[in-house]
C-alpha positions in Angstrom: 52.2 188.2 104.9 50.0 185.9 106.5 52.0 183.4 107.5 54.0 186.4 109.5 50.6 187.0 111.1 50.4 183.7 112.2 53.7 183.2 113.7 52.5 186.8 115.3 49.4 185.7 116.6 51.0 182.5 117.9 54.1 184.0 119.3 52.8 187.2 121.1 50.4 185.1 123.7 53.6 182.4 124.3 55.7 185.8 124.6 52.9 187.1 127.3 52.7 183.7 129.1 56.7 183.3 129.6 57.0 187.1 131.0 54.2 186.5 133.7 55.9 183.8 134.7 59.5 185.1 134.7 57.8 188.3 136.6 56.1 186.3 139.0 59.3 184.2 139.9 61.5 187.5 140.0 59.2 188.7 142.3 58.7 185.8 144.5 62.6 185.4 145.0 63.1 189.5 145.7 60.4 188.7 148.7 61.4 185.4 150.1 65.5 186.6 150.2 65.3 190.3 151.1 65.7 191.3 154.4 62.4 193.3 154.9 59.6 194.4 153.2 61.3 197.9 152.6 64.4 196.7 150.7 62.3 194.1 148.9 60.4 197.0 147.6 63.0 199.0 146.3 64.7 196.2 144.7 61.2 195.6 143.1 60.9 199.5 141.9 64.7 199.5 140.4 64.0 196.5 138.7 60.8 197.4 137.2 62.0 200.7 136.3 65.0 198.8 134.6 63.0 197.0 132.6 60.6 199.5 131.5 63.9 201.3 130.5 64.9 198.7 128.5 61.7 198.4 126.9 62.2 201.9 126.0 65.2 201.6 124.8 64.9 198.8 122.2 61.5 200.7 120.9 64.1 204.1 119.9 66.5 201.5 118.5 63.2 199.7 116.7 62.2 203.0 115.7 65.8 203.8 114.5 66.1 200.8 112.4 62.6 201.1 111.2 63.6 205.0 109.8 67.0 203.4 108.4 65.5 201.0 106.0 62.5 203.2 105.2 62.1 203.1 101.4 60.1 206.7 101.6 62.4 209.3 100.7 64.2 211.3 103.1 62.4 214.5 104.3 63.8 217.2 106.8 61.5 215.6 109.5 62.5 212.3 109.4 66.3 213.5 109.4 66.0 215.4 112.7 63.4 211.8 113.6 66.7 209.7 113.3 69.3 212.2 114.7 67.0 212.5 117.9 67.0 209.0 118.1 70.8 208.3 118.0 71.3 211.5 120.2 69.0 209.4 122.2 70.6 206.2 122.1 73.6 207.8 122.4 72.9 209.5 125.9 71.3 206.9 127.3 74.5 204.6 126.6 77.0 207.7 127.7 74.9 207.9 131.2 75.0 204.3 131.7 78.7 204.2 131.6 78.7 207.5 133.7 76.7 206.2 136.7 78.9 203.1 136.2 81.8 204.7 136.7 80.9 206.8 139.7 79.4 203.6 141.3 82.7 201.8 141.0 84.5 205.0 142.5 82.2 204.9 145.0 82.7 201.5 146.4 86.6 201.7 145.5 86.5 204.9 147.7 84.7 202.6 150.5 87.5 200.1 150.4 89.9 202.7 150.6 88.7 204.2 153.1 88.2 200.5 155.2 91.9 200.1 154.3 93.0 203.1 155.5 91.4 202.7 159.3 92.4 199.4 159.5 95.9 200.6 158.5 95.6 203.5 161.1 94.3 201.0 164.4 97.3 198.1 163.2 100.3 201.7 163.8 98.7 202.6 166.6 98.6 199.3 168.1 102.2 199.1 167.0 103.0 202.2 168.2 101.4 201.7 171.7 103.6 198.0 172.0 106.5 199.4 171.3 106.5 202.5 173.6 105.3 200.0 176.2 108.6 197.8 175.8 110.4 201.0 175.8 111.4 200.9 171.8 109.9 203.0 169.2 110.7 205.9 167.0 114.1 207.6 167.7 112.2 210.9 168.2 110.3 208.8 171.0 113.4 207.8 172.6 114.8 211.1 172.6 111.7 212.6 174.3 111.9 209.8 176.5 115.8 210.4 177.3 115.0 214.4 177.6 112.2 213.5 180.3 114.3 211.1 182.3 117.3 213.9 182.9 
């Protein structure tokens, strides 16, 4: 047990000392490359608040495990303890993949809808060269032939 304590009390401060720096550099680059203060700031907040829900995260699943190889016996509180942690976990993993999915189908609908204008300005372009050359659609010639007598 001491020796753990050791490697504890050795590790933790090392631990400390590499996240500061890792922090300060992730904050340092979100500055220097954003394009303004505001979207450096919000990259900042969605960061932070990633990390602080992965911190969360792994202290359910620490939790979790801890309850799992617990050699007290099993009482009705620690039951519902362990199934609100893997209803939990499992939420947290089922709304990741949610607002995943409804990001990609955001930006898929973006490029779609890119796609679909460009598509729409290239026929009318088409459409506007060929009625000046006097081609086009047959209904176009016949409205033109209907005009002309």
């Amino acid at each position: 047990m001491d020796n753990v304590a050791q490697w504890l009390s050795t590790l933790v401060p090392a631990a400390i000392a590499v996240l500061t720096i890792v922090i300060n550099a992730v904050v340092n680059t979100k500055i220097k490359f954003a394009p303004d203060a505001a979207t450096a700031s919000r990259d900042l907040r969605r960061s932070a608040l990633r990390i602080a829900q992965w911190i969360l995260n792994a202290l359910v699943l620490l939790f979790l495990i801890q309850d799992l190889l617990s050699a007290e016996p099993l009482t009705r509180l620690v039951v519902l303890k362990i199934a609100l942690e893997v209803t939990v976990l499992a939420f947290v993993l089922t709304a990741s993949l949610f607002h995943s999915t409804i990001s990609l189908i955001a930006r898929l609908n973006t490029i779609i809808s890119a796609l679909a204008d460009g598509h729409r300005e290239l026929s009318d372009k088409q459409r506007e060269i060929l009625d000046s050359q006097g081609g086009g659609s047959p209904e176009t010639r016949r409205q033109r032939a209907k005009k002309e007598r």
